[in-house]
C-alpha positions in Angstrom: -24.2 64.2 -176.8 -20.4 63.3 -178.1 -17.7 63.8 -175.7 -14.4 64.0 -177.3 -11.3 62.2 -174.8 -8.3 61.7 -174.9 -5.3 61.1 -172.0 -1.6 61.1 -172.3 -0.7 64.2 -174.1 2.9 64.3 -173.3 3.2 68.1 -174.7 6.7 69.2 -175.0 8.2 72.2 -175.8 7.9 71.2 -179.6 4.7 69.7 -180.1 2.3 73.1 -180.6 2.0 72.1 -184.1 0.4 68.5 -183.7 -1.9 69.5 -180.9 -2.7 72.3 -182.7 -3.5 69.7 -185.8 -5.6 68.1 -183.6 -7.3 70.7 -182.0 -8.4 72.1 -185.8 -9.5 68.6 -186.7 -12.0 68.0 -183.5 -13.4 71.5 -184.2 -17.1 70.7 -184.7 -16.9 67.2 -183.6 -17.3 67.0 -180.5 -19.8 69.0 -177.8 -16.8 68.6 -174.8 -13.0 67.6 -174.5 -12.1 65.4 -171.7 -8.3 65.4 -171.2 -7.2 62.0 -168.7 -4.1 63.6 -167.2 -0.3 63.7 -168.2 -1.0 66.4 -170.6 2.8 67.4 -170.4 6.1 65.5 -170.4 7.9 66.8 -167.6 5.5 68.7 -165.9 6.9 72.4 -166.6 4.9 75.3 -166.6 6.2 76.1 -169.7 4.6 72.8 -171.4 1.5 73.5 -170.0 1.9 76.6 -171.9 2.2 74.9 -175.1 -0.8 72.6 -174.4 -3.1 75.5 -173.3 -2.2 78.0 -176.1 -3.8 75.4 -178.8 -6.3 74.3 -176.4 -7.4 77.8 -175.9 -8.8 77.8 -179.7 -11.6 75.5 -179.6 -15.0 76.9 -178.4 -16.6 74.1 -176.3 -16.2 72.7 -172.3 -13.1 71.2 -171.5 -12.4 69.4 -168.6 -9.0 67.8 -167.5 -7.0 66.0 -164.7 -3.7 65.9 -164.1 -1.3 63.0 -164.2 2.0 61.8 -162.7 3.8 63.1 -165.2 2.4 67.1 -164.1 3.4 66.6 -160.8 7.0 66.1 -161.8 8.4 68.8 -161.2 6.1 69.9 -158.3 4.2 72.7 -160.4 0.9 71.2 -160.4 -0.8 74.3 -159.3 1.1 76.9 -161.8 -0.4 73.8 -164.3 -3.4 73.4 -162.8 -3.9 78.1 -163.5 -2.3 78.3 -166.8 -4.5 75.4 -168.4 -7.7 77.3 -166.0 -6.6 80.2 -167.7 -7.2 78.9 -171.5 -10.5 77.9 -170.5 -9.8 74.3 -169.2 -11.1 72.8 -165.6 -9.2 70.9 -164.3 -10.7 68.8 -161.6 -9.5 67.3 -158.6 -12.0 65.9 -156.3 -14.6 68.3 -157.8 -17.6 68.0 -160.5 -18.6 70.8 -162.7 -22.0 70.7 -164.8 -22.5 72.5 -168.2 -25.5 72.5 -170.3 -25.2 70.9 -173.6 -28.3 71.9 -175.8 -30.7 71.6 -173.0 -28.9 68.5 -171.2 -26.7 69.0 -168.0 -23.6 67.1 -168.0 -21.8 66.3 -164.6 -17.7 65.4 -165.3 -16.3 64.5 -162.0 -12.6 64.0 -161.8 -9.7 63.4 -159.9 -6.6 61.9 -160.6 -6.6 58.9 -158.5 -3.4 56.9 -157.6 -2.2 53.2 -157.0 -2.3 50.6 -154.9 -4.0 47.9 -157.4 -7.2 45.5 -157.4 -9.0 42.8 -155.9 -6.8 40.1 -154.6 -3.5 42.1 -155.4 -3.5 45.3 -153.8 -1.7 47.5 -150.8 -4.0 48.0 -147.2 -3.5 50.5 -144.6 -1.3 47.6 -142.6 2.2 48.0 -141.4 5.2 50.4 -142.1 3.9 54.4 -142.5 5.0 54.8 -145.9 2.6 52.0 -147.0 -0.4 53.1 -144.9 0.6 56.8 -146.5 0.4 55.2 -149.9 -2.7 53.2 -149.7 -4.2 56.1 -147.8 -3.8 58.3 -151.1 -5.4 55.8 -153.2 -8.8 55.8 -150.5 -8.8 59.2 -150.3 -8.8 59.8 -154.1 -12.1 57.4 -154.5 -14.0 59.2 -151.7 -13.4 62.4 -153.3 -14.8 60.7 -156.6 -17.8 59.5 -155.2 -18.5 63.0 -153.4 -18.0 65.0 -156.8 -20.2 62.2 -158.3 -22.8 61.8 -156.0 -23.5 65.9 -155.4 -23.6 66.6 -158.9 -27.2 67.2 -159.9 -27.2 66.4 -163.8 -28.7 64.0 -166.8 -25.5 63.0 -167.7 -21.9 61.9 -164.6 -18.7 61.4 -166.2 -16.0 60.5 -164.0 -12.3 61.4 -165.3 -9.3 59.9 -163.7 -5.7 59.4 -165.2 -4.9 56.6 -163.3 -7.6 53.1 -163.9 -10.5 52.0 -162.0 -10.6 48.4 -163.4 -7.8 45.7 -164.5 -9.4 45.3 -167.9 -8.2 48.3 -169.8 -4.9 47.2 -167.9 -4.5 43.9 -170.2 -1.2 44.4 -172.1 0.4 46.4 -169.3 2.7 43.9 -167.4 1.2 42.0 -164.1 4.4 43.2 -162.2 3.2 46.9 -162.7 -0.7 46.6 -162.0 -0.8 48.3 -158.8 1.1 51.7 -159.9 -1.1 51.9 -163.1 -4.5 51.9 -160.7 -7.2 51.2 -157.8 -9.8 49.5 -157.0 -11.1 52.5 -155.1 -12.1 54.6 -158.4 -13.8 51.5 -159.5 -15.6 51.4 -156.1 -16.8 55.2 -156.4 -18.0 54.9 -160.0 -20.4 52.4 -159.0 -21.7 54.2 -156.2 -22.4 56.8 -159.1 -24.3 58.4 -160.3 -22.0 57.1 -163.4 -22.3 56.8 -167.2 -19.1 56.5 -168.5 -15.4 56.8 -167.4 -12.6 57.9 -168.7 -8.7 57.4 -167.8 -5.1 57.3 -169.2 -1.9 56.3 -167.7 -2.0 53.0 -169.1 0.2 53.3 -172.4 0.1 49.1 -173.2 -4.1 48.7 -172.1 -6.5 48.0 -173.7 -9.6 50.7 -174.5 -12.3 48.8 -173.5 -13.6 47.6 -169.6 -15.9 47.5 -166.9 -16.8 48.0 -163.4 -18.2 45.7 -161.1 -21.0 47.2 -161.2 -21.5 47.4 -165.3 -20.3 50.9 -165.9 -18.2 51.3 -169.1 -14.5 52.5 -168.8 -12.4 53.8 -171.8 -8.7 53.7 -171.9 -8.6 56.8 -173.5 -5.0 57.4 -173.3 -3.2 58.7 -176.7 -1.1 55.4 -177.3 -4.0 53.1 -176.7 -6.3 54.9 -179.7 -3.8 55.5 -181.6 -4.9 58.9 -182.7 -5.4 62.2 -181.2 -8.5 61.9 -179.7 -11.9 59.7 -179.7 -15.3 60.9 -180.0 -17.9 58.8 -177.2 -21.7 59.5 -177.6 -23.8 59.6 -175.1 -27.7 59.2 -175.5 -29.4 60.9 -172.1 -32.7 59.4 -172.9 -31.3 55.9 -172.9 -32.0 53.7 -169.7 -29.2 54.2 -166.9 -26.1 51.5 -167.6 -27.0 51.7 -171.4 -26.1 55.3 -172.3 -22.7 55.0 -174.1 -23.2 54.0 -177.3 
């Protein structure tokens, strides 16, 4: 099963023609798109458009979150409809299954937040506006371990834009670790069910990490590969922890 990802679109009102590029060449390639978040610059309506329009041609699942940057401008939901529209789900908290030649595939997402990792991170401790943000970050990684957890399927994908781990952080400055992620994704991932995840957000990372717990994560965002997209395979009859080859 090859699951095509990618995070960090950055649409703006002039890039129809190479997502459209893209969208012709991953025709074929892939059996679903998993989009990390930031899928527009600004977070307009009207670059959702642009993104949904070409995403709208190719015939598979997609699944999406959204990123800082589509909150912006406070339009996440009119985003959130007009990519629903083309045929996209965007997630939040949520898990939807499809079937994929005989094999049910769970993708859970939601787009997470900071507060940073073991031994460098925020707590619920002190002034409002910290427990507030710290709060967020909790609350994202309980909804990702519901959606994982209640999704009955062969396959769980979790989808976040913003990192479960520090190791596809590695080329992002220190300083800036706790806005680019949480160890409370990381957390719900391993309570899985979980094969594979899959973030942005972090333009400098690396691709490559792992949980605690030994699940792979994939820096998928645009800057990191380097191209428009990457193609994962995962092989359902492969023991649990060993699926992504």
């Amino acid at each position: 099963m090859k699951i095509a990802a990618v995070g960090d679109i950055h649409a703006g009102m002039d890039s129809a023609p190479l997502i459209r590029a893209a969208v012709e060449h991953l025709r074929g390639r892939a059996d679903i798109l998993v989009v990390a978040g930031d899928l527009t610059q600004h977070g307009s309506v009207e670059e959702a458009q642009v993104v949904a329009r070409e995403l709208a041609r190719l015939e598979l699942p997609m699944f999406a979150v959204l990123g800082n940057h589509d909150y912006h401008m406070g339009a996440e939901q009119a985003i959130s409809a007009t990519l629903e529209d083309a045929g996209v789900r965007v997630l939040e908290g949520k898990a939807v299954v499809c079937d994929v030649d005989g094999v049910r595939v769970a993708v859970a997402g939601v787009k997470g937040f900071g507060c940073g990792f073991a031994g460098a991170c925020g707590t619920e401790f002190g002034e409002p506006e910290m427990k507030l943000f710290v709060r967020r970050s909790r609350e994202s990684g309980e909804q990702l371990a519901r959606a994982l957890a209640t999704a009955d399927a062969n396959l769980h994908v979790a989808l976040t834009h913003f990192s479960p781990v520090k190791d596809t952080l590695l080329g992002e400055r220190p300083e800036i670790h706790p806005f680019l992620g949480s160890f409370f994704l990381a957390d719900a991932i391993d309570q899985g069910p979980c094969d594979v995840a899959f973030h942005g957000h972090a333009h400098n990372g690396t691709e490559w990490g792992l949980t605690a717990g030994g699940v792979p994560v994939r820096n998928v965002a645009r800057f990191v590969l380097r191209a428009a997209y990457k193609v994962y395979e995962l092989d359902p009859a492969a023991p649990p922890g060993s699926r992504l080859r």
